[in-house]
C-alpha beads as a LAMMPS data file, in Angstrom:
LAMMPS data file: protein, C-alpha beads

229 atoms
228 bonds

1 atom types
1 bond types

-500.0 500.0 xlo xhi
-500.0 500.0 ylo yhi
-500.0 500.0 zlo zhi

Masses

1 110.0

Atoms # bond

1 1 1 -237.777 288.700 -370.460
2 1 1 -241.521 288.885 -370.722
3 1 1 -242.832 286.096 -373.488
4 1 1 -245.859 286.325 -375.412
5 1 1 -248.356 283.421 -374.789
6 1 1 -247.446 281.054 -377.396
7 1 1 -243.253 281.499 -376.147
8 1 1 -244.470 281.163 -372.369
9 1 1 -246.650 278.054 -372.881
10 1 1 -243.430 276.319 -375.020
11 1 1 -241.382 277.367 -371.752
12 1 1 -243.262 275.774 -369.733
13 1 1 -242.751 272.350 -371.453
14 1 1 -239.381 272.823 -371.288
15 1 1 -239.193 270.919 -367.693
16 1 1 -236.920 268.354 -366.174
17 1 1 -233.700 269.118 -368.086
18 1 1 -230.651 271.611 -367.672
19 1 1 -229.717 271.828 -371.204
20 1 1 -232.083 273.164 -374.233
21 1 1 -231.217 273.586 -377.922
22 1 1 -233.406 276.210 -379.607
23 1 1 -233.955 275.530 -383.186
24 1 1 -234.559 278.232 -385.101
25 1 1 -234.379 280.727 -382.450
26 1 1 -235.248 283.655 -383.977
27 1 1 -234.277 286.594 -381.658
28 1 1 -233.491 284.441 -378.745
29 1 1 -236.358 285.169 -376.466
30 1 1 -236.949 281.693 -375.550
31 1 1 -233.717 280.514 -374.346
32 1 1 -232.840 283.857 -372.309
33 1 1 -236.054 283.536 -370.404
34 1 1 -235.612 280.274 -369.521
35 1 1 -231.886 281.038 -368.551
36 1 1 -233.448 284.061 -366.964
37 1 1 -235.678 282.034 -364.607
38 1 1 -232.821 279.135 -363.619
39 1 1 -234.937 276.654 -365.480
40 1 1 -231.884 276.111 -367.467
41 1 1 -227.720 275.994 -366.839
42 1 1 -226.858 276.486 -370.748
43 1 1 -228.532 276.799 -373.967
44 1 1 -227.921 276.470 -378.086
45 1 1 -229.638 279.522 -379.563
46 1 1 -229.708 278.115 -383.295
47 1 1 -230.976 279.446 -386.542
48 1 1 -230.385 278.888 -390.432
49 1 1 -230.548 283.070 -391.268
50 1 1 -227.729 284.809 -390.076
51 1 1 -229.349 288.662 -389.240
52 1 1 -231.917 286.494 -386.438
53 1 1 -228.953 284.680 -385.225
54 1 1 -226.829 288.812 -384.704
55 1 1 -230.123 289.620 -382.840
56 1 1 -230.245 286.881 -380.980
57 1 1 -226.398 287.229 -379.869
58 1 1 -227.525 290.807 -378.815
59 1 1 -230.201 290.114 -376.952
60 1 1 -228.060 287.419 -375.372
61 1 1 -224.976 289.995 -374.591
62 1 1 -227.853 292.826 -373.214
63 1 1 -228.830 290.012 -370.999
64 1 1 -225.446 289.267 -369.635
65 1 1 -226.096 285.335 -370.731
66 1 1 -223.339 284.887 -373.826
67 1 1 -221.231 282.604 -371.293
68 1 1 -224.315 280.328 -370.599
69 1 1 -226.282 280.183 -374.072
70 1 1 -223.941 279.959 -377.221
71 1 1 -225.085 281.098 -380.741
72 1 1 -224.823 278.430 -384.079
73 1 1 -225.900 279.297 -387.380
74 1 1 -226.956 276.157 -389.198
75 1 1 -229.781 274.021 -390.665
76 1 1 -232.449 272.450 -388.254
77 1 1 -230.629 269.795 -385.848
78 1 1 -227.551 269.643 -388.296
79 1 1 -225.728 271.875 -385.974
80 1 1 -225.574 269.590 -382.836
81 1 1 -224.521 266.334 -381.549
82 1 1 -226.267 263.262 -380.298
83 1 1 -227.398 264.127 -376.194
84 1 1 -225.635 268.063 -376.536
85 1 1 -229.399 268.906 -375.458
86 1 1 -231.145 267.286 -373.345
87 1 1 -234.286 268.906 -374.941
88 1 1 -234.630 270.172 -378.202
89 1 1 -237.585 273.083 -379.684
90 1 1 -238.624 273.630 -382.692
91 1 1 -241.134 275.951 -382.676
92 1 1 -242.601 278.234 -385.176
93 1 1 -242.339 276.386 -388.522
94 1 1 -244.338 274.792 -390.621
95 1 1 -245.499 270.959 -389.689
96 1 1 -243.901 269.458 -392.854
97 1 1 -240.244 271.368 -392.337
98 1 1 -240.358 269.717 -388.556
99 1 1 -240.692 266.615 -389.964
100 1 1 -238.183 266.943 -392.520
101 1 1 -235.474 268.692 -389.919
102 1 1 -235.940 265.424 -387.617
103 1 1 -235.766 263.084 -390.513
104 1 1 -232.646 264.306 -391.707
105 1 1 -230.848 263.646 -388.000
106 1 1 -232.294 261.076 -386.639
107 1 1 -229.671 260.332 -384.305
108 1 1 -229.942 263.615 -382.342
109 1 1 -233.472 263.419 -381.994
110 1 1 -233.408 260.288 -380.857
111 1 1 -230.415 260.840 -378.106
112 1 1 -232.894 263.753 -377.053
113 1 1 -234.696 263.710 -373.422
114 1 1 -237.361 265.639 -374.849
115 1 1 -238.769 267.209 -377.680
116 1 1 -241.197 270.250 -377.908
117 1 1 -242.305 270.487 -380.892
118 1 1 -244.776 273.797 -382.209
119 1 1 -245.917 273.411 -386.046
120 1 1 -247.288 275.998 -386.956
121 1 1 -249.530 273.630 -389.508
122 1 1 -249.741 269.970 -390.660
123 1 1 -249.929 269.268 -387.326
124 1 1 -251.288 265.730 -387.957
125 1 1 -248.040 265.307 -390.090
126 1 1 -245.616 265.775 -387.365
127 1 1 -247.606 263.248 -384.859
128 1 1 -247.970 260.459 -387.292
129 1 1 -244.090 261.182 -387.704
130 1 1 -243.284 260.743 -383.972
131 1 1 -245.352 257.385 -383.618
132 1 1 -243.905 255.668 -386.689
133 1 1 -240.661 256.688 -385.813
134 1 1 -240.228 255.128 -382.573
135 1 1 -241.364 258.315 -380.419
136 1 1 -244.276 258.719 -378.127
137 1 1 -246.053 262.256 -377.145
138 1 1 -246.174 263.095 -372.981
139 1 1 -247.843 266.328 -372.967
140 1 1 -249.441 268.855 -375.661
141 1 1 -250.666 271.895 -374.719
142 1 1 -252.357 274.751 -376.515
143 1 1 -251.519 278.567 -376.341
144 1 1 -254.043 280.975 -377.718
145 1 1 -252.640 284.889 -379.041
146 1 1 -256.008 286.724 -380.904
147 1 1 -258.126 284.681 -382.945
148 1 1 -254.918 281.924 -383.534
149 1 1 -254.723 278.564 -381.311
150 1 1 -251.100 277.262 -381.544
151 1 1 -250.437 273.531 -380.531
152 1 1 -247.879 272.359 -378.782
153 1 1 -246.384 268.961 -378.594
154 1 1 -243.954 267.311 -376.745
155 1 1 -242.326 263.814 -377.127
156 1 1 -239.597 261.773 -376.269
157 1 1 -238.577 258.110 -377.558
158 1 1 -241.039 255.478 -376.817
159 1 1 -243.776 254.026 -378.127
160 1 1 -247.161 255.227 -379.334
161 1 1 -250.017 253.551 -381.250
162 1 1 -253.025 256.044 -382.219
163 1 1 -256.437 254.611 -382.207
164 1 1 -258.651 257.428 -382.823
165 1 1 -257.442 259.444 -386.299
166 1 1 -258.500 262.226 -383.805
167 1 1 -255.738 262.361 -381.943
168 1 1 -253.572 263.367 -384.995
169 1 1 -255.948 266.224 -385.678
170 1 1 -256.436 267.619 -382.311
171 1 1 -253.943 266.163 -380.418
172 1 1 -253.053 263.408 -378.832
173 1 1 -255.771 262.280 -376.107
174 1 1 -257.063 265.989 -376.135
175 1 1 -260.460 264.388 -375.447
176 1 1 -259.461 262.936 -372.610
177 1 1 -257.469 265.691 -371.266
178 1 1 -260.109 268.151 -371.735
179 1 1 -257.757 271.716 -372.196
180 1 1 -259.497 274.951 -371.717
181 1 1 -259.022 275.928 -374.974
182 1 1 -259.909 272.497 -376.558
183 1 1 -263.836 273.971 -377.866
184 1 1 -262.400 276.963 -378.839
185 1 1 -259.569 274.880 -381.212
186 1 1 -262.569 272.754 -382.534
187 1 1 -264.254 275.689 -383.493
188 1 1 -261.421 276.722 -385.856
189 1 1 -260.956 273.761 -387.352
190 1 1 -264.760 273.958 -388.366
191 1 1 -264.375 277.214 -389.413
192 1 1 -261.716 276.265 -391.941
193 1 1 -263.712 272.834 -392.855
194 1 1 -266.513 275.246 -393.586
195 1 1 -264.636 276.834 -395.938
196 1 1 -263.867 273.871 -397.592
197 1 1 -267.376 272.870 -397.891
198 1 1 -267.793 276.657 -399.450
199 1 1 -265.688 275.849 -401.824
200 1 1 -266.451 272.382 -403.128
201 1 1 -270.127 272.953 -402.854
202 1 1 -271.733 271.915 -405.870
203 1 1 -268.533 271.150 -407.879
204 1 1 -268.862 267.733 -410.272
205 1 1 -265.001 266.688 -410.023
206 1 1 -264.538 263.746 -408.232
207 1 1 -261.454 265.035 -406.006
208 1 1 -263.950 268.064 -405.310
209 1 1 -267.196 265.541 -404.230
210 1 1 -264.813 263.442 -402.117
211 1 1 -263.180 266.774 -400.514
212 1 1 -266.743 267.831 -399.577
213 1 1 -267.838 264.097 -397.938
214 1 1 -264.793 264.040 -395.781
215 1 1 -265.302 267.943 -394.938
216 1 1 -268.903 266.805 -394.001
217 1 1 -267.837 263.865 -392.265
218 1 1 -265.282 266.083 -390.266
219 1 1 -267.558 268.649 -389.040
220 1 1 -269.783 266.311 -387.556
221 1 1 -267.426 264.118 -385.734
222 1 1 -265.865 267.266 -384.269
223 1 1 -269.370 267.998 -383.362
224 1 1 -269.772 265.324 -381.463
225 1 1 -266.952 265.895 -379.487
226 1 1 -268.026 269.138 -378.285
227 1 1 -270.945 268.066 -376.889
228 1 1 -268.846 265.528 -374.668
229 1 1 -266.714 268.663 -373.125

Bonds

1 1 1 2
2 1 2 3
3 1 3 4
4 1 4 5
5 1 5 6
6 1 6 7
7 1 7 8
8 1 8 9
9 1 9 10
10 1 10 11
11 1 11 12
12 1 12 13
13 1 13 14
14 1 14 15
15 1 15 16
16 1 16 17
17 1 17 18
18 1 18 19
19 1 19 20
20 1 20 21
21 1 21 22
22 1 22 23
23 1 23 24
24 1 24 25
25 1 25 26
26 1 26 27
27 1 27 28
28 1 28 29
29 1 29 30
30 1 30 31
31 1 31 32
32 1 32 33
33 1 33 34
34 1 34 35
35 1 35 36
36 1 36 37
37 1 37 38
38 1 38 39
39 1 39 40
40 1 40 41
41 1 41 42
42 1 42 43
43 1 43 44
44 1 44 45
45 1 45 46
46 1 46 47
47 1 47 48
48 1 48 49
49 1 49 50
50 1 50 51
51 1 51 52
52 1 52 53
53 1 53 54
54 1 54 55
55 1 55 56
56 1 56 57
57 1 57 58
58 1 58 59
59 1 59 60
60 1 60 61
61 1 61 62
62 1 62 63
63 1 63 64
64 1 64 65
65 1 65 66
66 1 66 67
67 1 67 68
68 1 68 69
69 1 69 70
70 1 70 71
71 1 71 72
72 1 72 73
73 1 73 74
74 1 74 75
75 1 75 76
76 1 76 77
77 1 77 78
78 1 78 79
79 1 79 80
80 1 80 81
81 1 81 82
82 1 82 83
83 1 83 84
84 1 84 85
85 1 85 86
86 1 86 87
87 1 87 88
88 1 88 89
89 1 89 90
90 1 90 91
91 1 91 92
92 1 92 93
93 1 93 94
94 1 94 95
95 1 95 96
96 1 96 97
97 1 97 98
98 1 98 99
99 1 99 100
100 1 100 101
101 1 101 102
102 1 102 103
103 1 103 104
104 1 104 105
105 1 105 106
106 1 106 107
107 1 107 108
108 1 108 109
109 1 109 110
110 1 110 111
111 1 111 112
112 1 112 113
113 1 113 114
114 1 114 115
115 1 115 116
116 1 116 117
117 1 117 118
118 1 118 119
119 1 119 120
120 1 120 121
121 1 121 122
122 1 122 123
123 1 123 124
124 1 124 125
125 1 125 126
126 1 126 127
127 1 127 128
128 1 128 129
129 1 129 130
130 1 130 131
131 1 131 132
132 1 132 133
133 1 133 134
134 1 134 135
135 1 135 136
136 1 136 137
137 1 137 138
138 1 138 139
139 1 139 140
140 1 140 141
141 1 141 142
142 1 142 143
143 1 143 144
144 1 144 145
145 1 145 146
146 1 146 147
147 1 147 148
148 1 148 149
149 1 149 150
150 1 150 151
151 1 151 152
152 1 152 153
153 1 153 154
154 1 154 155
155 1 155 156
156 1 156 157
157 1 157 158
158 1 158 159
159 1 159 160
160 1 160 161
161 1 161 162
162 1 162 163
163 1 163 164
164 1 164 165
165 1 165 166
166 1 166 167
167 1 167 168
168 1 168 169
169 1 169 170
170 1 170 171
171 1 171 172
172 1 172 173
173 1 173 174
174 1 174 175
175 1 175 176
176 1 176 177
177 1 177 178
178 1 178 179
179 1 179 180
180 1 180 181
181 1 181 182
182 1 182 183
183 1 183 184
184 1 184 185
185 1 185 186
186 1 186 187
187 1 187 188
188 1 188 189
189 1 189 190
190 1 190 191
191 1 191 192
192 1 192 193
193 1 193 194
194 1 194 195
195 1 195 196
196 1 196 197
197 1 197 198
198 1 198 199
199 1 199 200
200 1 200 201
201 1 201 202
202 1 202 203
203 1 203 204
204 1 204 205
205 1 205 206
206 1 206 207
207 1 207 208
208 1 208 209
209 1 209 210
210 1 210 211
211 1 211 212
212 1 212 213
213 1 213 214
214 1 214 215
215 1 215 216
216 1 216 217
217 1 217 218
218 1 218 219
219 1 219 220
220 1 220 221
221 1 221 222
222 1 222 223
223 1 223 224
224 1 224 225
225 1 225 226
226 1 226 227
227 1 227 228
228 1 228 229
């Protein structure tokens, strides 16, 4: 099973366990591949849609792997128990919808080893999230496909106090750890605060003045950090 970048980086954070649940698994690439490589003994291919989930259970059955990864349509972490997976993904969805999917089972995050986490936006969201809610983040890591950087995050329960408002933005001690693609991740996020500015330029209302401050503010800080790469 050959994964694109953003798949093959998220494999790669799935380390240290034997068990993975898959949340919202799409066609199943993730899970085989890992099974694939004996990075894993058994998997939880889940998804909310039922045609992903018959796609995934083909892929699975082409494979020969339906007797190690089982299929389970359901909602987010709804369809497991506490410590069924010693690491749980969620990858691929929107920053807000990760939040709300570990919100609503607390229990089963929590009885996780490890979670890897890819939001696919609101980013900040999902970190502030994992350090008021008793987790702490071990790793991120960044995966670049075309012109799109895609951040990865992984946690388990702990504790984590954020200093720098920063690290919600680009990651938790990305500074420090200095990724390859770190400049090219600022970059974007000037782009789009550029765009901002574009569009709040010159406008009287006072949501669209303070928009264009903090846009302002943004750019520069991120500046700053680029010239300390």
């Amino acid at each position: 099973m050959e994964l694109n970048p953003r798949l093959r980086v998220i494999a790669g954070c799935v380390t240290d366990v034997k068990t993975m649940a898959d949340i919202g698994t799409d066609h199943g690439y993730l899970p085989v591949a890992l099974i694939e490589k004996g990075k894993l003994v058994s998997a939880i291919a889940c998804d909310v849609n039922e045609k992903p989930l018959e796609k995934a259970k083909k892929i699975i059955e082409d494979y020969g792997f339906d007797s190690s990864i089982e299929t389970r349509l359901g909602s987010g972490l709804s369809v497991l128990k506490p410590e069924e997976a010693e690491a749980i993904v969620i990858a691929g969805m929107g920053g807000l919808l990760i939040r709300d999917l570990l919100e609503a089972e607390p229990e089963v995050a929590a009885a996780a080893k490890k979670l890897v986490l890819q939001p696919m936006n609101n980013q900040a969201v999902v970190r502030r999230y994992l350090e008021t809610n008793g987790f702490k983040i071990i790793h991120e890591d960044l995966a670049r496909e075309g012109d799109r950087i895609y951040e990865i995050i992984v946690a388990q329960k702990g504790v984590m106090i954020v200093e720098d408002h920063l690290d919600y933005e680009l990651g938790y001690r990305a500074t420090q750890t200095k990724h390859p693609l770190l400049e090219a991740h600022i970059n974007r996020k000037i782009r789009f605060e550029e765009k901002i500015l574009d569009h709040t330029r010159g406008k009287t209302t006072a949501i669209a003045r303070k928009q264009f401050t903090e846009s302002q503010a943004y750019i520069k800080r991120l500046n700053e950090v680029k010239k300390c790469l």
